[in-house]
N, C-alpha and C positions, 0 to 999 in steps of 0.2 A: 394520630392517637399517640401520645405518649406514653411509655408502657410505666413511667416511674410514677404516673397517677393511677394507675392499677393498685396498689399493693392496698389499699382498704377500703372496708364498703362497708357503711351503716344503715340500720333500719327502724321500724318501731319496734322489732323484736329485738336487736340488738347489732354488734359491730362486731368485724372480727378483720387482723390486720398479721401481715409477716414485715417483722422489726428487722429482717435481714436474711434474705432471699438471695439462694445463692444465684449466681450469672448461669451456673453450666449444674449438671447433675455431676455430683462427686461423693464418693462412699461413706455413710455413716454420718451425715448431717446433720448435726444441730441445728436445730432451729429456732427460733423464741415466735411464736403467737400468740397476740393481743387480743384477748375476747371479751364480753362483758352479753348478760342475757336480761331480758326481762319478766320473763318465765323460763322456764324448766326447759329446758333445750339438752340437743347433742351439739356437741361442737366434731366436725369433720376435717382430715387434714388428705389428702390422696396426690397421688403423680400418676396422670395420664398419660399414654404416649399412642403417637400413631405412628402408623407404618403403611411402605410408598403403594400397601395394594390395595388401601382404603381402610382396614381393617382397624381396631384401638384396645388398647387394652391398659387396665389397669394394675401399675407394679408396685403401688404402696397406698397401705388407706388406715389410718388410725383414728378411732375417736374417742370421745369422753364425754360425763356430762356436764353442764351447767347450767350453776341455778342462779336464782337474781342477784343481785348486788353491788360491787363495788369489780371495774376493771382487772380483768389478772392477766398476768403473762405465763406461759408455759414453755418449756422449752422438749422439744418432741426431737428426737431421734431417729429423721429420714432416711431409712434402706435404699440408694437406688443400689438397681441390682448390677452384679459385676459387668455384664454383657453389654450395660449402657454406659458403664464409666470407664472401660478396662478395655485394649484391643485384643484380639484372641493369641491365647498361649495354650502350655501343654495341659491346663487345668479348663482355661476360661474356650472352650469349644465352640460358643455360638456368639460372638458378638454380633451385634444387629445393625441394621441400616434402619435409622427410626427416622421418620418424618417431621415431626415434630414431639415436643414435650413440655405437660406442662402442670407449673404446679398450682394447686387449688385449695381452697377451704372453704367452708361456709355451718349456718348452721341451721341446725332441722329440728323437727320435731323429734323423731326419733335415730335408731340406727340405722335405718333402711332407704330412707330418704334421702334421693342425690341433691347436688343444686340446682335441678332445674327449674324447681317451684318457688328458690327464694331467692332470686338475680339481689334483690337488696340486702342480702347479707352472706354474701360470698366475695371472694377475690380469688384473682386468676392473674400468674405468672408464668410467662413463654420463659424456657431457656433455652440456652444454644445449644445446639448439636452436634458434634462434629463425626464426621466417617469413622469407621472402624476402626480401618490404621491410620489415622492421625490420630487416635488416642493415647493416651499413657498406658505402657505396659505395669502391669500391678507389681508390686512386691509381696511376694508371699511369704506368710509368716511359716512354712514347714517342708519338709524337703520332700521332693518323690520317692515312691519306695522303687527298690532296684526295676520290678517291671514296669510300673508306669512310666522310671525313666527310657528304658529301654525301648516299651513301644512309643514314647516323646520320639527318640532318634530315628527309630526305623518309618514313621509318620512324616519326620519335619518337612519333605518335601511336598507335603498335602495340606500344609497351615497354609493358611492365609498369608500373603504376605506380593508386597508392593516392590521388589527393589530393582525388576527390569524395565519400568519405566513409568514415568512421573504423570500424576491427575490434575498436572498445571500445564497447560501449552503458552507460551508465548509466540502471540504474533506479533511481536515487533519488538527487540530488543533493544533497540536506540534510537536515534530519533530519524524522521524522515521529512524532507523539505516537501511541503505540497503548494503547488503552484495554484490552483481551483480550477483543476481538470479533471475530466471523469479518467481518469485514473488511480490506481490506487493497488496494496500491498493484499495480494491476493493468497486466501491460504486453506487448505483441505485437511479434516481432523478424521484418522482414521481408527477402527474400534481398535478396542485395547487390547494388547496379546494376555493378559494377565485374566485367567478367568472369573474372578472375585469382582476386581475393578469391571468387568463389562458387561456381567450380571447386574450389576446396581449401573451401571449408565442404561443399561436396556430398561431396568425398571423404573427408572428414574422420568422415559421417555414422558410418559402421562402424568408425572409428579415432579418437575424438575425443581433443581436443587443447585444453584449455578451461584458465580459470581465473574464481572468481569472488572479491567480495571484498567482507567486509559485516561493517559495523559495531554494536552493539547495546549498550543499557543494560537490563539486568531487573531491575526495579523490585520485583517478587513472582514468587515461583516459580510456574511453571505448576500453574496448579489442575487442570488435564487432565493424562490421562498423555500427552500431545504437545500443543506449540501450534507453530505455525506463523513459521519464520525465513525459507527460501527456496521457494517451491513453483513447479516446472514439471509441469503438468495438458495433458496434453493433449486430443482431442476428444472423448475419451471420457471424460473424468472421473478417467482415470489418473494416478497421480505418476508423474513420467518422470524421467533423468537432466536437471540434478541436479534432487536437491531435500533441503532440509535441516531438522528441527523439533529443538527444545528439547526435553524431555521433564521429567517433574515430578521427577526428582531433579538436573535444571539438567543433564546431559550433553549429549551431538552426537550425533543420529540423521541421519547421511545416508546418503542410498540411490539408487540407478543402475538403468537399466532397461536388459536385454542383448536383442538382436538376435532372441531365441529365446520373447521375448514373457517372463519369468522378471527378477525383481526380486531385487538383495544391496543388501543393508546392512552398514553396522557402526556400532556405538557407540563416542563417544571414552571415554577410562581417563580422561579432565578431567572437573571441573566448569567451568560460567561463573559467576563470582560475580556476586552480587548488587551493585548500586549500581555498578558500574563500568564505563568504556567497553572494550569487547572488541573486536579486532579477529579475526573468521573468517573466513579464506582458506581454500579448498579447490581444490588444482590438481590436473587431471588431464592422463596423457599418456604416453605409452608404456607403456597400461595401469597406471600405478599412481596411485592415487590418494593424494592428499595432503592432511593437514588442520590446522593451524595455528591458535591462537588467542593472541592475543599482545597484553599489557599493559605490566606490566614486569616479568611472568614470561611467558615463551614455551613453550607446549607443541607438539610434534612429533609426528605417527603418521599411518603409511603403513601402507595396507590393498592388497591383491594383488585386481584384477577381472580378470574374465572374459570377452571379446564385449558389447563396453558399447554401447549407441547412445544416440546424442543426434539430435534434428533440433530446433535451436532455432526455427524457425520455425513445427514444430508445434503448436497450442495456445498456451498462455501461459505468460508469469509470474506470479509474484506476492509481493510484500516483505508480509509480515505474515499476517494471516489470511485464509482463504477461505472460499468455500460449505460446507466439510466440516469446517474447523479453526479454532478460535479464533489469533488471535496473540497475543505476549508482552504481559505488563504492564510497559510503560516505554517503550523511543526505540530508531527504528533512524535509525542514520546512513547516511549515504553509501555505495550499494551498484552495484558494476561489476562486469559481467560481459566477460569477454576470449574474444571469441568464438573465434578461430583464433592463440592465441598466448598465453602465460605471466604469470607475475603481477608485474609490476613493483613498484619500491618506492613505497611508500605515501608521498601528500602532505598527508594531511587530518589526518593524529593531531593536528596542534596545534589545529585548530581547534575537533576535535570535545573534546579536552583542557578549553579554556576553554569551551565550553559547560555543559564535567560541572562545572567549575572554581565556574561561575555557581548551577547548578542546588546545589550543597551545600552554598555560600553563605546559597543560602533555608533549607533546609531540616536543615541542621546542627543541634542542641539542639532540633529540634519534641520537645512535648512532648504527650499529646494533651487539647489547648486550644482545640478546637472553638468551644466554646463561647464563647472569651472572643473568639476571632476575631469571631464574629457578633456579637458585644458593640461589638467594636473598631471593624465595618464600622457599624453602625447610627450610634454617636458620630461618624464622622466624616461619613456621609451627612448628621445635623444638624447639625452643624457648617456645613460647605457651602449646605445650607438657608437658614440665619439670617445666612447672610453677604453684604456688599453690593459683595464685590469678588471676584475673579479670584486676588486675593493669598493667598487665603484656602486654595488649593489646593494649592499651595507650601510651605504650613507643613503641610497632612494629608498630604502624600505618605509621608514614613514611616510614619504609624501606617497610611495604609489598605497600605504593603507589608509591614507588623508583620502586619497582619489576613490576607492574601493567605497567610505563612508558615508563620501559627496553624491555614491551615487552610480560612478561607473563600474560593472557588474565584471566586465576586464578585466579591471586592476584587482577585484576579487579574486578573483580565478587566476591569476598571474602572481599574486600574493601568494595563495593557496599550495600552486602549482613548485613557486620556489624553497616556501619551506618545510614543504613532504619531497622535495629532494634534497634540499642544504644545499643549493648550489649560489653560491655566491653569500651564504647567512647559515646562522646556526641553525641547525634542521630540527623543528617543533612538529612533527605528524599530527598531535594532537590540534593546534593552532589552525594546522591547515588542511583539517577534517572541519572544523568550524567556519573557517572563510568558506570553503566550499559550500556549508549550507545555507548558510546567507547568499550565496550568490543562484544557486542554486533553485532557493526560492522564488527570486527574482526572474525563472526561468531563461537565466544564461545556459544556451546549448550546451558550450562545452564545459559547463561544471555538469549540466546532468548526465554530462558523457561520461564523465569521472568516476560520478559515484557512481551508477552505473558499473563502471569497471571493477572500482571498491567491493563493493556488496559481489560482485562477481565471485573476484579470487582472492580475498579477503586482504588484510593488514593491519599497520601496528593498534589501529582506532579502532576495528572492524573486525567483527567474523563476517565467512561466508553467509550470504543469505539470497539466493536464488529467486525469493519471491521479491524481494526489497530490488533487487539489481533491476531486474523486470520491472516495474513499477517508474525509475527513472528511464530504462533502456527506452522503453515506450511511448513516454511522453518527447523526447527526441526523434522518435521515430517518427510518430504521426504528424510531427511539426515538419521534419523533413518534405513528407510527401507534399505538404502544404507550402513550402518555402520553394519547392521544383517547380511547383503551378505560380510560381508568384518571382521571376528570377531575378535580383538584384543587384547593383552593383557589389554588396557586399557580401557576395554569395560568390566562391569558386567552384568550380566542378573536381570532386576529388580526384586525385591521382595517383598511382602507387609508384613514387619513385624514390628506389634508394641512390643514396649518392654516389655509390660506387659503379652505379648501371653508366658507360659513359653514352652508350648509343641514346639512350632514352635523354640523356643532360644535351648532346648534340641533338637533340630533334625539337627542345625549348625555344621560343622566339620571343617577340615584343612585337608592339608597333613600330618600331624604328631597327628591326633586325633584318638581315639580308634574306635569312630565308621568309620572314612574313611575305618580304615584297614579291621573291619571287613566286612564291605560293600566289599572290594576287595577281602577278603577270602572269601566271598561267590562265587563272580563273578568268582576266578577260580575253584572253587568247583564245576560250573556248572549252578547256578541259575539265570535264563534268566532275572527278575525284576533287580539281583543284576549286572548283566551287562550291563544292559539299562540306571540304575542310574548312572554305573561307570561312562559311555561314557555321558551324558545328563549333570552331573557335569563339568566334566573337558572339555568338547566343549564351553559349555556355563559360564561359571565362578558360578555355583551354590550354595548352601547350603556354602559360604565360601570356597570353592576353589575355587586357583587360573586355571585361563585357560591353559588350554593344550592339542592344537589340536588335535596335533600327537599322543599324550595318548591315547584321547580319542578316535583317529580312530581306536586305537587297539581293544579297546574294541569294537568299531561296528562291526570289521574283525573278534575276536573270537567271539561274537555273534549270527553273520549272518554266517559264515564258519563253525566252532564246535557244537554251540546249536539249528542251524536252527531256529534260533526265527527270526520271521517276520517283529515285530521292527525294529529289530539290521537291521536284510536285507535292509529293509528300509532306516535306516539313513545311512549304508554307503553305499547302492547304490547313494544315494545324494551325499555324496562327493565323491565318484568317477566319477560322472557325472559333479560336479564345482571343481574337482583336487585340496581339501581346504584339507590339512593335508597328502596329497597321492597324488601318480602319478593321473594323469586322466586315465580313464578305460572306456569309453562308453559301450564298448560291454558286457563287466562284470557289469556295470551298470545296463545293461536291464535284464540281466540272471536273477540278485539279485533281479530287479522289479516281474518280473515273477513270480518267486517263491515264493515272498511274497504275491504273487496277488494270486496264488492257495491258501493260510491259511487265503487268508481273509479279508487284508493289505487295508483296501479303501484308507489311503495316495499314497499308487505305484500305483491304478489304475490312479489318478492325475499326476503322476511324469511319468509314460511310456505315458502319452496323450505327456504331455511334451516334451518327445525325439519322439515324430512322429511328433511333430510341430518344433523343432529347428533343428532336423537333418535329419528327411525324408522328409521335407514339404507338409507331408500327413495332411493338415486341416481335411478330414473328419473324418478319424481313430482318429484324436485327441477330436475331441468334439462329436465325440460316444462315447468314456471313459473320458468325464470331465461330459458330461452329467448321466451318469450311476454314476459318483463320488458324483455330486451334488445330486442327487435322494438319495444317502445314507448320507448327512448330511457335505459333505467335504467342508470347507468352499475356498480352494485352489480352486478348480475346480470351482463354482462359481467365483470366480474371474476371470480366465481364460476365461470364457465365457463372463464376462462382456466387457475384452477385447474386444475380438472378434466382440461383438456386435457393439463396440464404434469404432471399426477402420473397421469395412466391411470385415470380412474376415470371417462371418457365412455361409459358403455354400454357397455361391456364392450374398448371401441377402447382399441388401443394410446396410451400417450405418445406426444403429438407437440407438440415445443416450439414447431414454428413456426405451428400453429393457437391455440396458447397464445397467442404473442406479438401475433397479430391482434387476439383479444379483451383483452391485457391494453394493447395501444395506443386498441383504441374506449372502451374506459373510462379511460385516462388522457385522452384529446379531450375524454371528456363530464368531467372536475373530479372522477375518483374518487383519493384519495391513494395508495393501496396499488399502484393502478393505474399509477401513473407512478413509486412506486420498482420494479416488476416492469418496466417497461418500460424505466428506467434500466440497473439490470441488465442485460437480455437486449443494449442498448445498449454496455455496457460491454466484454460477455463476446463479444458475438456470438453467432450460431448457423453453425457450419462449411457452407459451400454453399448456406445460406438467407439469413443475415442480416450482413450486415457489420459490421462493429464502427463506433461510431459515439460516439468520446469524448466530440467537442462538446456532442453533444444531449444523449448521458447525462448531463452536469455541470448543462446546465439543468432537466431533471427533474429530478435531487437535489438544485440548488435550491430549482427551484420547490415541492417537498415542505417542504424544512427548513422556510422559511418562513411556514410553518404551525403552526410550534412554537407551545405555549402559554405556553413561557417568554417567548418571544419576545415576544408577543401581552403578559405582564405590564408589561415593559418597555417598550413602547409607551402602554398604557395610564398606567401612573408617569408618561411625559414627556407626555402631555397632562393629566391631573390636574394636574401642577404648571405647567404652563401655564395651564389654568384658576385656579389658583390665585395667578396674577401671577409668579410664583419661576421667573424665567426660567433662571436657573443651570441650576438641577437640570431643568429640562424641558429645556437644549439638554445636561446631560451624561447623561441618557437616551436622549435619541432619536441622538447622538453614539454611543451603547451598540451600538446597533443598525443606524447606519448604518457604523459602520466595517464592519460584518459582512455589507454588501451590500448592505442594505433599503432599497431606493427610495425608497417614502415618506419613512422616517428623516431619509435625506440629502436631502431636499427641504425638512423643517422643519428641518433644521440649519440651512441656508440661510438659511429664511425667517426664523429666528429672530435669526439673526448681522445679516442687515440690520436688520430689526428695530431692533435694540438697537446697530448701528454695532457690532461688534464683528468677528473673526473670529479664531475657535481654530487655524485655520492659521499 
């Protein structure tokens, strides 16, 4: 409905019209009204208003008569009263929270007659509302006498007034790269300390009054039929008012939850196009909802709800994806939610404008040249190699942001990486806050380790933001645990080695180093330690070698077959149970468990619970032997139990998260990974009445997870190899790789390197 075809309605009695309706109620209004009658009539002018407890009342009503004739205009003189125009001062006492307002005319027979008899000759104008204190303080025409000033002074701490804390929350201040995982920028709005403000957010519960306002770029269409834009979950796991998802033919699904426990929706008649920055507003408020998405074409629609609630302090937020939704592939920008008041004009388009500006810049003419990017990045890593200056990085800068373009996600992040330190090029933070999100995107590990670190402890591009930092920390994380199950060559096992530690530099090998060899003269010599190392080395890419599965299954087969060592038994009972390096073997799996379980093995009492739950679906045999694992320290078997607790599958006992969260905390203590992103989580999320929400610690868990990466682990090993190697460049812009992105160690041999050589990339 268009409200600009409201202002006049004719009938056979006659017409009556407003020539100029103000937008908002403002004091002492002129008006002009077009009337004309056919008989003897009243003409009516009135301002209704409601208020959020259902109640209405009428603040202005003037009439007059008219008799037949010829068109006239009049021009009447609307009172709205101070309390709807004015925020409260030492005069205006009671400013109001009104629901809505609205102005009207029609005409009647007499003076007593409303409009509800003659819909054909009336018209009706909404105007806008705004809160108390967002209104304009009045100017009064006369001063206070001495007492009224005096009790003004000795009262003013009892006015109304807003100034310890704001009825705009932002969840999300800048932009964030989303890959299309259920993850996402998780966030809790808690009541107002202000008692004015939390009175009207309480009443407001069964009458809300909201706006929200969020930015986004989609990169690919949703491969789900929904992913995830705005979600409010409350403690059950509910989509509550609002919450809003994309759907796979690019449309607006938003949906509102009513009073009566019953959920509506609607879809927008728009698309959102691909590659460009959107801005989706959705206002709600005297029952109608409103939904806007506007580029440099603006679309409009208004949908009609019913007993809507909201309690924003229920549950959460969430910008992106969650437990139950993937979110969009591409960038949300800047997203404000207007708890108890309407949507103001927007101040971010230009900025997020030159971000899209920057980003099509890169990626304008790609062609797909994968290939020749990883061509491009390898030439200029030799390049840099064989070079005996710092100058030498100045002249590869564009081919490694050529390669970055092309496609490899590396030279992104190595772009990135060099000019948020300046080392070798003039230092741009802002530049390489942007490479980062492009690469970022593209879900390169170690840019999400970065931002991650960014959003952590903040910088020149960045404030702190706890829930943002979370949000990447986590999605490196659960990749992590997946990349562990999955081990590859391009995967290292991390290390913590600073350069100055020399015992730990003596205990590095290769395949062609004295001590590898003698390590493997030992191992067929017989020595159980020395065949545990063999096999622990070359599965995992340790001490400097490179990985090799198959190798290293050998050594767990003569371990556990020749030396009966319990270890060995151990680890290749494991991969013959996930067939990583060897055939699958279940039944020889268990033998090897067994046998390790008579010498001792409390890891095989964990791995045989294991195979009674994935291949007998014996639960109880299984959580006799996790519980007996956990009683002796095994941080697997705890987790396994935490499981258990969290999905209902304890002997027959109910889910209970908060016996879950116990075991998946004892096994993040004891160094299990999976352990401490379930414990991140439940950190993040809370548990309503058990667990508080606990940002800080969640962000160190999902660091301390990422960390673990075996990209990561690669990259580390690169900057010591070429520190062995003399090639200090490339060994401080590796470990430089890795300490822009938080890693202690890193930035310790950056350090140690820069003195070293008198230098500093700063």
């Amino acid at each position: 409905m268009s409200l600009t075809g409201c202002l006049s309605r004719s009938s056979s009695t006659g017409n009556v019209a407003f020539l100029d309706a103000p937008g908002e109620p403002v004091s002492n209004c002129p008006l002009r009204v077009k009337y004309s009658c056919f008989q003897s009539s009243v003409v009516h002018v009135q301002v209704l208003v409601s208020f959020d407890t259902g109640s209405t009342s009428v603040v202005f009503h003037k009439y007059w008569t008219c008799e037949p004739g010829h068109t006239r205009t009049r021009v009447v003189t609307v009172s709205f009263p101070d309390w709807l125009v004015y925020r409260p001062d030492w005069i205006i006492r009671g400013s109001d929270w009104v629901l809505s307002c609205l102005l009207r005319a029609w005409i009647g027979p007499d003076e007593s007659t409303g409009p509800g008899r003659f819909l054909g000759t009336s018209v009706t104008v909404p105007l806008d509302i705004h809160s108390p204190l967002s209104r304009p303080f009045k100017q009064h025409q006369l001063c206070a006498k001495w007492d009224t000033d005096l009790l003004r002074r000795v009262r003013s701490d009892d006015m109304p007034q807003c100034l310890e804390e704001n009825e705009v929350a932002s969840l999300l201040s800048t932009m964030y790269a989303s890959t299309g995982e259920r993850y996402g920028i998780i966030k809790t709005l808690q009541p107002f300390i202000n008692e004015v403000l939390e009175g009207l957010r309480i009443k407001s519960i069964y009458y809300p009054w909201f706006a929200v306002s969020l930015w986004v770029l989609v990169e690919k269409p949703c491969s789900n039929h929904l992913c995830g834009l705005l979600l409010h979950i409350d403690s059950e796991n509910n989509y509550v008012t609002p919450t809003m998802f994309l759907t796979d033919t690019g449309r607006i699904h938003v949906q509102v939850h009513g009073d009566a426990g019953h959920s509506s929706a609607f879809l927008s008649s728009f698309k959102v196009p691909l590659h460009q920055w959107c801005r989706i507003s959705h206002r709600f408020g005297s029952q109608i909802g409103c939904f806007r998405n506007s580029l440099l074409l603006s679309h409009r629609l208004q949908w009609i709800y019913n007993n809507v609630m909201l309690d924003d302090t229920h549950g959460y937020f969430v910008i992106g994806g969650g437990k139950f939704i993937r979110g969009i592939e591409g960038y949300y920008g800047p997203a404000t939610y207007y708890r108890i008041q309407g949507l103001p004009a927007d101040k971010v388009g230009k900025i997020i404008y030159s971000i899209y500006s920057f980003i099509v810049t890169c990626f304008v003419g790609r062609v797909n040249a994968s290939a020749v990017g990883r061509i491009l990045y390898a030439l200029v890593l030799r390049k840099i190699s064989t070079a005996h200056s710092l100058d030498v990085i100045t002249r590869m800068m564009p081919f490694l942001l050529q390669s970055g373009c092309l496609g490899d996600n590396r030279a992104l992040h190595l772009s990135s990486v060099l000019y948020s330190s300046g080392f070798g090029v003039r230092r741009q933070p802002y530049k390489a806050w942007l490479l980062s999100l492009l690469a970022a995107q593209k879900d390169w590990r170690l840019t999400l380790l970065r931002l991650g670190h960014m959003h952590h402890v903040g910088d020149l591009e960045v404030t702190p933001d706890r829930d943002l930092s979370y949000a990447y920390y986590v999605n490196i994380a659960r990749q992590t645990s997946m990349d562990q199950k999955n081990p590859s060559p391009q995967q290292t096992f991390v290390e913590l080695i600073r350069l100055n530690d020399e015992e730990t530099l003596k205990a590095q090998t290769n395949e062609n180093d004295d001590l590898f060899h003698w390590l493997k003269l030992q191992a067929r010599s017989g020595v159980a330690e020395a065949e545990q190392a063999m096999g622990r080395m070359l599965f995992w890419g340790q001490q400097g070698v490179s990985p090799d599965i198959q190798t290293a299954v050998k050594h767990y087969e003569r371990g556990a077959t020749t030396l009966r060592d319990p270890v060995s038994m151990y680890d290749y009972a494991i991969v013959l149970l996930t067939g990583q390096g060897v055939t699958k073997d279940v039944q020889r799996a268990v033998t090897f468990l067994k046998k390790a379980i008579e010498q001792g093995s409390v890891p095989a009492i964990t791995a045989l619970g294991w195979y009674y739950e994935q291949y007998e679906k014996d639960y109880e045999k299984a959580v006799h032997l996790w519980e007996e694992a956990d009683a002796k320290g095994h941080p697997d078997a705890a987790m396994n139990l935490g499981v258990f607790y969290s999905q209902g599958l304890y002997l027959g006992q109910p889910a209970d998260q908060f016996k879950a969260y116990k075991y998946y905390l004892k096994s993040a203590q004891r160094g299990h990974l999976n352990g401490g992103i379930e414990l991140a989580d439940i950190w993040i999320h809370g548990i309503p009445g058990q667990v508080a929400r606990r940002p800080a610690d969640a962000v160190l868990w999902g660091k301390w997870a990422s960390e673990q990466n075996g990209y990561l682990g690669t990259v580390l090993r690169n900057g010591l190899n070429a520190y062995f190697r003399g090639d200090w460049i490339m060994s401080l812009i590796y470990y430089l790789s890795a300490a822009e992105s938080g890693f202690e160690a890193a930035q310790f041999n950056v350090a140690y390197l820069c003195e070293l050589n008198s230098v500093s990339p700063f």
